[in-house]
N, C-alpha and C positions, 0 to 999 in steps of 0.2 A: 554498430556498437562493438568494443575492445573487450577484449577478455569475458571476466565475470559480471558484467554490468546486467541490469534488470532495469526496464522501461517500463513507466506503471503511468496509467491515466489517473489524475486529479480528480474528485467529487466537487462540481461545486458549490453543493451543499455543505462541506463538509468544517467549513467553517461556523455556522450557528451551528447551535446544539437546543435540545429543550429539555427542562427538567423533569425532574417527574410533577412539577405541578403545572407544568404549561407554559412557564416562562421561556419566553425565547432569549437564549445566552450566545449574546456576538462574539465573532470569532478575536474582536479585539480585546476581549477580557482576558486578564492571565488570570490563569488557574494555578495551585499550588500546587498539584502535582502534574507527572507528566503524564500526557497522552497519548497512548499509540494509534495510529494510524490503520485502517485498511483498504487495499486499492487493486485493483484489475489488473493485471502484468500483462501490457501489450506486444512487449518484444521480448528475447533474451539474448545476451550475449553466446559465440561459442563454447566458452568454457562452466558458462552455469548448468549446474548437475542436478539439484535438487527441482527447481524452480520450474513451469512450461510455460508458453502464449495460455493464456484464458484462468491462468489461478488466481488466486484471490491470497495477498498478502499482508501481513503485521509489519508495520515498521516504524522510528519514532521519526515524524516530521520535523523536531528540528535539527538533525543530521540528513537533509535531503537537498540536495541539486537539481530546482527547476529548470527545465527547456522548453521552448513555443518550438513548436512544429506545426506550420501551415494552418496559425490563429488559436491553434489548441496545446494549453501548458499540461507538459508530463514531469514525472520527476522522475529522475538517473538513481539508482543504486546499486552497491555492490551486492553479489549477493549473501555475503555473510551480516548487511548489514538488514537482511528479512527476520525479525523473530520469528513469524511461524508462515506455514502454508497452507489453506483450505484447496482442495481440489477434488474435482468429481470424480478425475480419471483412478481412484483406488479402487479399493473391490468394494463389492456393496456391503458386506459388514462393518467395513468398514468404518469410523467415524469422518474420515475425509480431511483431518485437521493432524498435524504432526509438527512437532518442535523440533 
């Protein structure tokens, strides 16, 4: 991976959704607004600062660059383009979540 790049594994669930009444909503339906995304950071680039292996990221899916690596699709981002980060490694009063 180049510079700031962030390697995030796919859910592939993450395409239905359910509503709050049970209805299952396919991932081919457009929605009116957009939706952000949250996914696993499997690698990082040299230069990513904020970001580590094993945090949990916001980001909008349609600004993403999918990749197959060895039968399994990841997506490529930069990392400014993360809204936010959850990660365990903070202190424990912490909330874990920062923008």
């Amino acid at each position: 991976m180049l510079h700031d790049r962030v390697l995030v594994e796919v859910d592939p669930e993450e395409g239905e959704r359910r509503s709050s009444g049970g209805i299952v909503i396919p991932a081919t339906a457009a929605m009116g607004a957009q939706r952000l995304a949250w996914s696993r950071v499997v690698a990082v680039g040299p230069h990513a600062r904020a970001v580590e292996a094993g945090d949990r990221v916001l980001f909008d899916p349609a600004e993403k660059a999918e990749v197959e690596v060895q039968g399994e699709t990841y997506v490529v981002l930069r990392e400014r383009d993360v809204h936010a980060v959850a990660a365990e490694r903070l202190e424990p009063e912490s909330t874990g979540l920062y923008l």
